[in-house]
Backbone as numpy.savetxt, mean C-alpha at the origin, in Angstrom:
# Nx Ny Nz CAx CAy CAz Cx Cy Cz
-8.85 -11.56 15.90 -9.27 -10.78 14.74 -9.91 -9.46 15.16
-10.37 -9.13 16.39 -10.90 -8.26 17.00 -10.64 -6.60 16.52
-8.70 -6.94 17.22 -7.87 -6.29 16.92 -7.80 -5.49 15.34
-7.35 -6.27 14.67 -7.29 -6.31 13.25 -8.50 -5.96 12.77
-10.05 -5.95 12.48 -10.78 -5.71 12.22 -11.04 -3.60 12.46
-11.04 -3.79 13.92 -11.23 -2.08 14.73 -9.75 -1.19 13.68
-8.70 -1.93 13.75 -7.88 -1.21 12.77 -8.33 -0.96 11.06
-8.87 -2.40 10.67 -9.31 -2.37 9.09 -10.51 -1.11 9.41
-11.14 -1.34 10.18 -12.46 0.35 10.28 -12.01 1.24 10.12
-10.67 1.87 11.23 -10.07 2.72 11.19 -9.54 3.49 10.10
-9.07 2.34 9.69 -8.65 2.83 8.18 -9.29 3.21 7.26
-10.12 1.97 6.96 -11.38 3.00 5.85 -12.45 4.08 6.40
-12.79 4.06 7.57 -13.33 5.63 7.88 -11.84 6.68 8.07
-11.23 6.75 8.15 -10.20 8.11 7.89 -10.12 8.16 6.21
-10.08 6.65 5.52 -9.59 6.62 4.30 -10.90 7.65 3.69
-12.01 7.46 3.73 -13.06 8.66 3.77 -12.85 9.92 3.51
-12.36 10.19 4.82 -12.03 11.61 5.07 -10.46 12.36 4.37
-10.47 11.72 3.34 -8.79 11.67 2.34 -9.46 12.40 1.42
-10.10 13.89 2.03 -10.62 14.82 0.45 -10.04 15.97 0.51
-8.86 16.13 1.46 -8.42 17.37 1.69 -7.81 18.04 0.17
-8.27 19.31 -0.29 -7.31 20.19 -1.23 -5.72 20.34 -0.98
-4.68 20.55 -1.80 -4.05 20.52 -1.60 -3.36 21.32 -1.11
-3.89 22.49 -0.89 -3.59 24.14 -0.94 -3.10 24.19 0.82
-1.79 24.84 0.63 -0.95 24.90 1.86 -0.74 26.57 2.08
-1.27 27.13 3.44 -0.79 28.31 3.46 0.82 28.65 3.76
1.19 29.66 2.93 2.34 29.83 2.94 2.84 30.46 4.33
3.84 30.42 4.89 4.47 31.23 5.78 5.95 32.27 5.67
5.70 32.89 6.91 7.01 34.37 6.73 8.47 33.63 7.21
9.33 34.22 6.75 10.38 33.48 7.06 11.62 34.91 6.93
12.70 34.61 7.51 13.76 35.63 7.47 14.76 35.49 6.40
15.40 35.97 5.83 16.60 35.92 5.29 17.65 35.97 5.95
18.84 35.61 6.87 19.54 35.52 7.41 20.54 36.77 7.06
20.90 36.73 5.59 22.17 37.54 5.30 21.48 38.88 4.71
20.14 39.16 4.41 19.67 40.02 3.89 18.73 40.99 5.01
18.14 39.87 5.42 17.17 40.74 6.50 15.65 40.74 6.10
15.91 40.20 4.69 14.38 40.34 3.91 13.05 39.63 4.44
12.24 39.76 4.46 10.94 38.66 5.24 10.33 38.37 3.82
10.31 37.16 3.63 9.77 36.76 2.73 8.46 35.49 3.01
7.80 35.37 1.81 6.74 34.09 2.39 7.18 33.05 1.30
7.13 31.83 1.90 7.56 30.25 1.32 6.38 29.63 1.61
5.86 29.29 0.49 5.17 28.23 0.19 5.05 27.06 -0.20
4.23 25.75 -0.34 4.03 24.37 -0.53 4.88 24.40 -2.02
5.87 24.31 -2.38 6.39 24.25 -4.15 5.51 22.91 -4.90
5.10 22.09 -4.06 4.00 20.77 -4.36 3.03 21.18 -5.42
2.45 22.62 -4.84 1.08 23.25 -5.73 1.10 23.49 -6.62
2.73 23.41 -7.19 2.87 24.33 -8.77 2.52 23.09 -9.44
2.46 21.78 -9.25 2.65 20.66 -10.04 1.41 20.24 -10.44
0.69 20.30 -12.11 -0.02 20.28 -12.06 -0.78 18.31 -12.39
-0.57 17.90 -11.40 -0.99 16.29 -11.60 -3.05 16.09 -11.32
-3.05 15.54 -11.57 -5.05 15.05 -11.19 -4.97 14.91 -9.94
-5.43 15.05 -8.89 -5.65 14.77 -7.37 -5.91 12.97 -7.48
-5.54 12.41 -6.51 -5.12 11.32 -5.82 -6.44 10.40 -4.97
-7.25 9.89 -4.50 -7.71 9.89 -3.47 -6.88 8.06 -2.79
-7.34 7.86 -1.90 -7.17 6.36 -1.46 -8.61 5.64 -1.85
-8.34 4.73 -2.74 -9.36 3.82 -3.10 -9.08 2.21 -2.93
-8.02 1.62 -3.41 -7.16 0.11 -2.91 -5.60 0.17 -2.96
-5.86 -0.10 -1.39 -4.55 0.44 -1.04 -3.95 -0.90 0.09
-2.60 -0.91 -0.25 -1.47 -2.54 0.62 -1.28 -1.40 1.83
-1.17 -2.39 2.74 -0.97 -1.78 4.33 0.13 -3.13 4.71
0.86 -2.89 5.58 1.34 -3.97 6.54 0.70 -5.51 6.97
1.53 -6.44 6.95 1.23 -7.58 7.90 0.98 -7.07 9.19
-0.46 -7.38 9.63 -1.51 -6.94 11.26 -0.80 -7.82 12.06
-0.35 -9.21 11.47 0.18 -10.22 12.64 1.89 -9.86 13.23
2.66 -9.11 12.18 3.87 -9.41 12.40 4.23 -7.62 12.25
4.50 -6.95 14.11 4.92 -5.73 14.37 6.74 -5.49 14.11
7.01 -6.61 13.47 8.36 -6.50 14.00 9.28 -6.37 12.48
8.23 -6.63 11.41 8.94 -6.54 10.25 9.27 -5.57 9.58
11.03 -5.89 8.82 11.46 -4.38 8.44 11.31 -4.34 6.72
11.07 -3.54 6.27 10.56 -2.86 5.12 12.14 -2.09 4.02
12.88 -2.13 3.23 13.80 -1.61 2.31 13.51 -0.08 2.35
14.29 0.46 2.38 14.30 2.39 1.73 15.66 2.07 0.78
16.12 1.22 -0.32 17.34 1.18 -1.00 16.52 0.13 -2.01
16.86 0.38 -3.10 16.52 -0.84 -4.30 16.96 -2.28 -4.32
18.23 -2.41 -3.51 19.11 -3.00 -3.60 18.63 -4.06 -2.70
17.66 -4.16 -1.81 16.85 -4.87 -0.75 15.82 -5.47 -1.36
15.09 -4.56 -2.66 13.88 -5.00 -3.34 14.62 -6.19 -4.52
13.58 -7.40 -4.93 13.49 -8.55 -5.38 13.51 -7.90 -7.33
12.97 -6.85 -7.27 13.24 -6.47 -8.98 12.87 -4.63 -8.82
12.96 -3.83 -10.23 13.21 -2.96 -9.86 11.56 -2.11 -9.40
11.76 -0.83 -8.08 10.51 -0.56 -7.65 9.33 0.06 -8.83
9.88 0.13 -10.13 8.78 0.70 -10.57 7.69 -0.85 -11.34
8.70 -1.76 -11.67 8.43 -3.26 -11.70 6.91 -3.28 -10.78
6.90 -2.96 -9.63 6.35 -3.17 -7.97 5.04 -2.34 -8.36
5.44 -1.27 -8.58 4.53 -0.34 -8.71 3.41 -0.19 -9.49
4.14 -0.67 -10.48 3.28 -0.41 -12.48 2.89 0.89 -12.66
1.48 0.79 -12.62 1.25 2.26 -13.44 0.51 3.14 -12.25
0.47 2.52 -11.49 -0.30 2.77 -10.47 -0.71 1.95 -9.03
-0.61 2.41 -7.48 -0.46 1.88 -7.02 -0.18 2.80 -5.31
-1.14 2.26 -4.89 -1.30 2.91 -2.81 -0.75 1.88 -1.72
-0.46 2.96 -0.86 0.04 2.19 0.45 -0.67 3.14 1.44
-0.93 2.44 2.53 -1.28 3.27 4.15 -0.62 2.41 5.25
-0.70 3.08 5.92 -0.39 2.58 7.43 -0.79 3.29 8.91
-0.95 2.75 9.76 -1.64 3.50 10.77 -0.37 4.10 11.67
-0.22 5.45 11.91 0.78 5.84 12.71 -0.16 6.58 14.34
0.00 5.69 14.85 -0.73 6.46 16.45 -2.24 6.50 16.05
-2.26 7.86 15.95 -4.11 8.25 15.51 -4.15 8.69 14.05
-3.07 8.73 13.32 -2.95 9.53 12.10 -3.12 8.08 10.94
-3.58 8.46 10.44 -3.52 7.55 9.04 -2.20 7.59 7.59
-1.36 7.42 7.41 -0.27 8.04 6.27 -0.87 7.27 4.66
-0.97 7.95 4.38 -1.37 7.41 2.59 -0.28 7.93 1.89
0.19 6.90 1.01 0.22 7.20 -0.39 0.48 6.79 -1.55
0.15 7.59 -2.76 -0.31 7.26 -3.99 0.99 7.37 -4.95
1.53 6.34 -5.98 2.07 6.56 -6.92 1.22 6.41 -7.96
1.25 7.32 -9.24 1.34 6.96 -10.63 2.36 7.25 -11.28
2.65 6.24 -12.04 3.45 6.66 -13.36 3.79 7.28 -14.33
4.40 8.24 -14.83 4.57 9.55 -15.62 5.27 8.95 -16.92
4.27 9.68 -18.11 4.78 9.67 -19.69 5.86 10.18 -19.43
5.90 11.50 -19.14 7.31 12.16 -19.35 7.59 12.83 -18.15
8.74 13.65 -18.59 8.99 14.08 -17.43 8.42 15.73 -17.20
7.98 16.00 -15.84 6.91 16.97 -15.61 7.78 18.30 -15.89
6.73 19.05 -16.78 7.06 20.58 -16.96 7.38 21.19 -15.96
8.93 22.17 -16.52 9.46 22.68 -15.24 10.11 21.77 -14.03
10.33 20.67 -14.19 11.11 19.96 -13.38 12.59 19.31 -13.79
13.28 19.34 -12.95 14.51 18.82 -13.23 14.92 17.98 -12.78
16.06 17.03 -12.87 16.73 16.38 -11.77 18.18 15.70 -12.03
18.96 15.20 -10.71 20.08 15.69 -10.93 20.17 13.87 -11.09
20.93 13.60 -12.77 21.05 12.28 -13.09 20.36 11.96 -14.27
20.21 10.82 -14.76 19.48 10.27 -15.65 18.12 9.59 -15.27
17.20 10.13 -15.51 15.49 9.25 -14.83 15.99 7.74 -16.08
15.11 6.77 -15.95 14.65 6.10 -16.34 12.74 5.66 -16.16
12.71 6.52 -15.30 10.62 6.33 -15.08 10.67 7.83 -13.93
9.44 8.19 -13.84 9.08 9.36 -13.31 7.57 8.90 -12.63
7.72 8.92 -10.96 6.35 8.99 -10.74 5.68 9.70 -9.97
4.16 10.41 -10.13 4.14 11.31 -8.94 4.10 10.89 -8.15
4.04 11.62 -6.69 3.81 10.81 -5.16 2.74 12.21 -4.55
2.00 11.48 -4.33 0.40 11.97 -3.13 0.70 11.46 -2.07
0.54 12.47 -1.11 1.05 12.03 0.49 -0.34 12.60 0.95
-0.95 11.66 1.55 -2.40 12.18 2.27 -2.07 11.81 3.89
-2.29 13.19 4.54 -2.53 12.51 6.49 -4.05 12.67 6.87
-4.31 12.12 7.69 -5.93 11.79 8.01 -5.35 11.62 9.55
-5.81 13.18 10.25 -6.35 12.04 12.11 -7.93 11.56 11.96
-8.03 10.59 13.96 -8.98 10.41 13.98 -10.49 11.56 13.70
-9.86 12.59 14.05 -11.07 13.80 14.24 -11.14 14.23 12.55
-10.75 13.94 11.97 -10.65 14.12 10.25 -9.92 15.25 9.35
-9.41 15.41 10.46 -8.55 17.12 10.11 -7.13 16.00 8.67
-6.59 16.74 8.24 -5.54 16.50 7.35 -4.98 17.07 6.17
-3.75 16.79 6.28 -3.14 17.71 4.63 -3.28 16.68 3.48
-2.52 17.49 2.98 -2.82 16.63 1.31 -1.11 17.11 0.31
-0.19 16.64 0.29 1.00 17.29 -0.74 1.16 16.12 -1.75
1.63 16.92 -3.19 2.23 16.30 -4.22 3.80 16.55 -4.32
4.37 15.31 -4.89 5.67 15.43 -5.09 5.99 14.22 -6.29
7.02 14.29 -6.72 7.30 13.88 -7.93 8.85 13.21 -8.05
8.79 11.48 -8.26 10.52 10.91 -7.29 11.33 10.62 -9.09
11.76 10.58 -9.52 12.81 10.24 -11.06 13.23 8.93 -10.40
13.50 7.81 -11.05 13.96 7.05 -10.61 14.95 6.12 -11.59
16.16 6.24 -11.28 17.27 5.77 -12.46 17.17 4.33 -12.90
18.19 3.99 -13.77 17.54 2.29 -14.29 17.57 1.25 -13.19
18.33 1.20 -11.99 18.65 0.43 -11.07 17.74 0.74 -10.07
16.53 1.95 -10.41 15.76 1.68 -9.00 16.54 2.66 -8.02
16.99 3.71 -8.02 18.02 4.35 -7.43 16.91 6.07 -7.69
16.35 6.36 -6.50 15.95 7.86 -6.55 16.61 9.20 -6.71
16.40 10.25 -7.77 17.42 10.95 -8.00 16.40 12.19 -7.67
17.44 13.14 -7.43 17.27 14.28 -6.51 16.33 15.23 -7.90
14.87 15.21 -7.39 13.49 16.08 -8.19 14.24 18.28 -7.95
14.09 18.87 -8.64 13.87 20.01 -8.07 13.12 21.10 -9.06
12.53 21.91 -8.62 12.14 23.12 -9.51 11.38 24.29 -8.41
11.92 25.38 -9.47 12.12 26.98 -8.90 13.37 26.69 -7.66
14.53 25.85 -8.06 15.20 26.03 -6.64 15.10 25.22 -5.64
13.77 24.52 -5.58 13.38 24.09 -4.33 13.29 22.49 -5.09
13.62 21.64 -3.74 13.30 20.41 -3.50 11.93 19.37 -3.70
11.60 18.87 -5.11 10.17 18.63 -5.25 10.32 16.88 -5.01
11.28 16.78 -4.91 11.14 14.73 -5.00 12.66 14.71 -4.14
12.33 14.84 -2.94 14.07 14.56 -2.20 14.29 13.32 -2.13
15.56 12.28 -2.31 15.77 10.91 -2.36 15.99 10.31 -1.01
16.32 11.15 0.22 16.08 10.74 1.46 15.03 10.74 2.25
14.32 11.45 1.43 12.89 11.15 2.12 11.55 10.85 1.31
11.22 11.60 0.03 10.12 11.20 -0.70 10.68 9.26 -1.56
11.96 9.64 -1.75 12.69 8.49 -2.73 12.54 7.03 -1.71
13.30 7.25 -0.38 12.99 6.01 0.35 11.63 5.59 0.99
10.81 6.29 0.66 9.39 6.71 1.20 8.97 5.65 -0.02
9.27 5.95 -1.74 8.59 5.28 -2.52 9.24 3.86 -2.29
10.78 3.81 -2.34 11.51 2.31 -2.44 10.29 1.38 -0.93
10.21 2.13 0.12 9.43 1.34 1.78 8.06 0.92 0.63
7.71 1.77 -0.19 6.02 1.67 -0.21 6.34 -0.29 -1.40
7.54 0.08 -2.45 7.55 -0.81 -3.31 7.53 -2.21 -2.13
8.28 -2.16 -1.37 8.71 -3.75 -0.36 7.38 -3.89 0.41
6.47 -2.96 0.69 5.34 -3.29 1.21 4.55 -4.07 0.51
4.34 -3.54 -0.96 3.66 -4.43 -2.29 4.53 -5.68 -1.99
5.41 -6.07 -2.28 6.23 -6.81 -2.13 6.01 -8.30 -1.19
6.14 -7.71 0.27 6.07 -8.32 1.04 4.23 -8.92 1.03
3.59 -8.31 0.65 2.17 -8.72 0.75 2.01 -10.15 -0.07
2.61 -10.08 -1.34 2.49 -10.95 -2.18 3.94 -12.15 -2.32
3.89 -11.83 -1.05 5.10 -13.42 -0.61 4.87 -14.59 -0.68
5.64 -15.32 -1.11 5.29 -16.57 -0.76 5.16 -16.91 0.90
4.45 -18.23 0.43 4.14 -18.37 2.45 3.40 -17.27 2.83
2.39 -16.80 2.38 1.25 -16.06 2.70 -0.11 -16.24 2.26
-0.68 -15.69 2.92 -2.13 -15.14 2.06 -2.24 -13.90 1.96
-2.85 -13.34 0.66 -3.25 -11.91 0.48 -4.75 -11.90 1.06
-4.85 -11.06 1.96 -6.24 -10.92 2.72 -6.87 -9.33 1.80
-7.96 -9.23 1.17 -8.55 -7.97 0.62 -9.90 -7.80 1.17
-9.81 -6.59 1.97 -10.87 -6.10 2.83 -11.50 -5.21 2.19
-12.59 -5.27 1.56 -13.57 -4.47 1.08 -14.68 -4.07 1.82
-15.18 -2.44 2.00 -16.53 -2.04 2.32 -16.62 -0.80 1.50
-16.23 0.33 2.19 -16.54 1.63 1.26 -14.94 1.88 0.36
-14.00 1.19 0.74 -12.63 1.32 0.52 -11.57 -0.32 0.20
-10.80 -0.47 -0.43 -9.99 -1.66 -0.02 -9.02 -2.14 0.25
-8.78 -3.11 1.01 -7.56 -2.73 1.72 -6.54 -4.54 1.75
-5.66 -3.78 1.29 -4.90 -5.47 1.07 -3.86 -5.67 1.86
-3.44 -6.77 2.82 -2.30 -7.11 3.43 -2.10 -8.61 3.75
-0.51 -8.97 3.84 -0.74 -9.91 4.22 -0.90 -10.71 5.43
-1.41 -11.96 5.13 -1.55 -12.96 6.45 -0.74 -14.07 6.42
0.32 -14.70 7.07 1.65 -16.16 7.29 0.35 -16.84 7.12
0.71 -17.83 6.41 0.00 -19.47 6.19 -0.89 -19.88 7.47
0.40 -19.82 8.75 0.69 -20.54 9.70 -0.30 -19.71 10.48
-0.68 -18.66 9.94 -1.79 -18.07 11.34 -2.86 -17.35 10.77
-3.11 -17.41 9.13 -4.59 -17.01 8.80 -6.11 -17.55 9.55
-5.40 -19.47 9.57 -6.50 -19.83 10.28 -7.21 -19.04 11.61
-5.98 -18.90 12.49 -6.54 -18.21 13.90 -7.15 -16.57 13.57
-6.03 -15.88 12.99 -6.97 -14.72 12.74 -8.13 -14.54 12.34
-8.72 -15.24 11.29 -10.25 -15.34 10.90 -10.80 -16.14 11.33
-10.34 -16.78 12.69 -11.17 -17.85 13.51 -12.93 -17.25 13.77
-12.63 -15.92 13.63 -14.34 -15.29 14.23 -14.95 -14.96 13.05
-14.92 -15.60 11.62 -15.68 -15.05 10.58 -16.88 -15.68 10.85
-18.03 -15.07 10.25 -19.34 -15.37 10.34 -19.94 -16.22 8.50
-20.04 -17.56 8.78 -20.74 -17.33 7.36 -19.43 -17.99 6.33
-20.12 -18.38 4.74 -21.44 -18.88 5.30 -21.31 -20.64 5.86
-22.63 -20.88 5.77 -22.21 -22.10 6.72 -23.28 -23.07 5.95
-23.46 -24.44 6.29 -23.95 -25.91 5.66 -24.62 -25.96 7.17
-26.11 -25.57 7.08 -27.10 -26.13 8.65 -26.70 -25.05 9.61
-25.52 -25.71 11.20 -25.90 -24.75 11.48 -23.63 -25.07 11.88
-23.01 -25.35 10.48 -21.32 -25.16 11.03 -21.32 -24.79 9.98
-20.23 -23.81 10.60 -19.43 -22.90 9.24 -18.53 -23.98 7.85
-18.74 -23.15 7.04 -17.25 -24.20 5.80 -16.29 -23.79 6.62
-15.53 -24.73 5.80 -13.66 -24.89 6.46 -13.59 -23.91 5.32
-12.34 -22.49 5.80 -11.60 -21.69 5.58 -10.94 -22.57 4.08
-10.43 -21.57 3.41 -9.68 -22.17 2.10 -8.30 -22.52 2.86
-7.99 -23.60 2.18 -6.85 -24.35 2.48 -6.31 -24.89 1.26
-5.37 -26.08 1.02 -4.34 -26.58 0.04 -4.97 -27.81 0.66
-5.23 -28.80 -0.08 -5.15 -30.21 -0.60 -4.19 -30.55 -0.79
-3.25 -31.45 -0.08 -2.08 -31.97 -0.87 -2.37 -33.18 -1.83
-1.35 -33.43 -2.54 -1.46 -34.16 -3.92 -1.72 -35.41 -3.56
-1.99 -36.07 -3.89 -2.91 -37.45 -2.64 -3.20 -38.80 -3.94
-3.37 -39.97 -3.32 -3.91 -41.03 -4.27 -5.39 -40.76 -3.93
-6.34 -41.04 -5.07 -7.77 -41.80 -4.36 -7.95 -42.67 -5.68
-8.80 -43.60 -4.69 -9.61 -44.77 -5.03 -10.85 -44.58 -5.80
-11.08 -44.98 -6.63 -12.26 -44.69 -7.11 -13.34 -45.60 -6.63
-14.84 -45.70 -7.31 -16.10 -46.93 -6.75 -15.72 -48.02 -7.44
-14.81 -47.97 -8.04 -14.42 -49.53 -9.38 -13.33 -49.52 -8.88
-12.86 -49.49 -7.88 -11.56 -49.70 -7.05 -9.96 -49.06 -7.79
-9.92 -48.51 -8.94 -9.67 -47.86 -9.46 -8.34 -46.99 -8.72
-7.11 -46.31 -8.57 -6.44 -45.35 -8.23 -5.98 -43.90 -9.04
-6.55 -43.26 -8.59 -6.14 -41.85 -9.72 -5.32 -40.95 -8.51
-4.45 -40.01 -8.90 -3.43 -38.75 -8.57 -4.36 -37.69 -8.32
-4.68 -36.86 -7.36 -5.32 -36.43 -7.27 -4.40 -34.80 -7.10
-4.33 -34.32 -8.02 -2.59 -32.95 -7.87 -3.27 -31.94 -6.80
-2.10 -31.43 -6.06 -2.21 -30.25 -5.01 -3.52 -29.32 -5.61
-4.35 -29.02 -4.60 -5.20 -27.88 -4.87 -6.44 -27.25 -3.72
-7.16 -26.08 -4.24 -7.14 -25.19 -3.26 -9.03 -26.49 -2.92
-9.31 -25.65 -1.47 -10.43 -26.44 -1.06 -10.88 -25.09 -0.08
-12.38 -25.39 0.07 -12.68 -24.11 1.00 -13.21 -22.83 0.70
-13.95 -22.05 2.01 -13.89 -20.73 1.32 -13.54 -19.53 1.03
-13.24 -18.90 0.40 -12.17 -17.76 0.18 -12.91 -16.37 0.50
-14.27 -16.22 0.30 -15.16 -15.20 0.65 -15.97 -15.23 2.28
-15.88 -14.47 2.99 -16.65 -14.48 3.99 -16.59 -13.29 4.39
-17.73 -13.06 5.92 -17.57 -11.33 6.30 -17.06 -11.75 7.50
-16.57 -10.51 8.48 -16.02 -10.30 9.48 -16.47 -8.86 10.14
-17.44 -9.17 10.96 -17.63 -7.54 11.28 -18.22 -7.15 10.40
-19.18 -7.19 9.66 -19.49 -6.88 8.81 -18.54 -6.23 7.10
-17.27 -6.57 7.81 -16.84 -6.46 6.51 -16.12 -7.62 5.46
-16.49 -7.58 4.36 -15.94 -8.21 3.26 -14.36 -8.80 3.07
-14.37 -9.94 3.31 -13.37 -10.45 2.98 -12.74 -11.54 2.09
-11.65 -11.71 1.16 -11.63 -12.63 0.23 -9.89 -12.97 0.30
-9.53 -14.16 0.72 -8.35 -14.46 0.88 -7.71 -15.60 -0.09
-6.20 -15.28 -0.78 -5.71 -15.68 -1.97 -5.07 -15.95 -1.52
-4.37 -17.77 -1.39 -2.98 -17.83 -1.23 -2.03 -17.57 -2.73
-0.81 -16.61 -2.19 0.02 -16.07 -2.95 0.19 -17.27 -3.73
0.72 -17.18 -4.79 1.10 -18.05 -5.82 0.05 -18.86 -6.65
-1.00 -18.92 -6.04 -2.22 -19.90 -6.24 -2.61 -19.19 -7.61
């Protein structure tokens, strides 16, 4: 849990430092056929949405480096805005950088924007980077997404505001992350301190990962971790037999490192 813990820090101290403005300086650029020098800027800024921050946000399974994630609808279990609702964060740790980001859900479709197809839902997308030293950008973008869950190409003034190969499979990865957290054959682990942070944990190895929780405890041994009861006979004091149906036992709250933890098996 060592491991996993120094990463859950990581995350919510960068998640902290997720106050960057959005404001991108523009740069000079050539015209090829003209010769003209012109300056191009963030087209993100024209969009006028509420700023974003990371507050509870799904990250990856810590135990399992090897699992792959959908960029196509067609991989996801129902459609991604289903996943999403009205609102809804993802992060992940890349090297030293932190990647966030934020969907909400759009009434309509945003002034001055277009796109090529029929939307069926519209949501913005907040892309926050955070290094360790706290430096980071901040862009908005905006994905249309047709009835099948299928990202359609955002644009306005010309320019590219919701591209489907990269902002579009960016949202479909973030929907299978929600997804995958709330699997069966898991636990949802939610790490709370200044920030919160949800991912999942396999059945088969929550026990060991939170083998080092502190607390609380009966004298001087810890409670047994929440677990499943299987459905069982008992006896009663009048010799009696009653069904005793599957259910949860244990505790679901404890700290780790001083931070807050509360674990749900999925379905429960």
């Amino acid at each position: 849990m060592e491991e996993t813990a120094d990463r859950l820090e990581s995350m919510i101290v960068m998640a902290l430092c997720a106050n960057h403005g959005d404001y991108c300086p523009g740069h000079l650029w050539k015209d090829k056929s003209t010769g003209a020098v012109r300056e191009r800027f963030d087209i993100g800024q024209l969009l006028r949405f509420d700023e974003m921050r990371p507050s509870s946000f799904y990250t990856i399974d810590m135990t399992d480096h090897d699992r792959l994630f959908a960029v196509t609808p067609d991989y996801l279990i129902t459609h991604p805005a289903d996943v999403l609702g009205e609102e809804s964060e993802v992060a992940m740790i890349d090297g030293e950088e932190l990647l966030w980001f934020g969907y909400r859900r759009m009434r309509r479709q945003p002034k001055g924007v277009s796109c090529l197809g029929r939307a069926a839902v519209w949501y913005e997308v907040h892309h926050r980077v955070v290094t360790v030293s706290g430096n980071g950008a901040y862009v908005k973008r905006c994905v249309p997404l047709d009835k099948d869950g299928w990202p359609l190409l955002a644009r306005m003034q010309g320019q590219g505001i919701g591209v489907p190969r990269l902002d579009g499979e960016t949202l479909i990865s973030a929907a299978s992350i929600i997804e995958d957290a709330n699997r069966s054959g898991a636990m949802l682990a939610t790490v709370k301190d200044a920030r919160e942070i949800m991912f999942p944990v396999p059945i088969a190895d929550y026990k060991k990962v939170f083998a080092d929780r502190e607390g609380p405890k009966i004298g001087d041994r810890r409670k047994a971790i929440v677990h499943w009861v299987a459905r069982h006979l008992r006896k009663s004091t009048r010799g009696n037999e009653c069904v005793v149906n599957k259910h949860l036992r244990g505790v679901q709250e404890f700290s780790v490192d001083g931070l807050l933890v509360r674990l749900t098996p999925n379905g429960a």
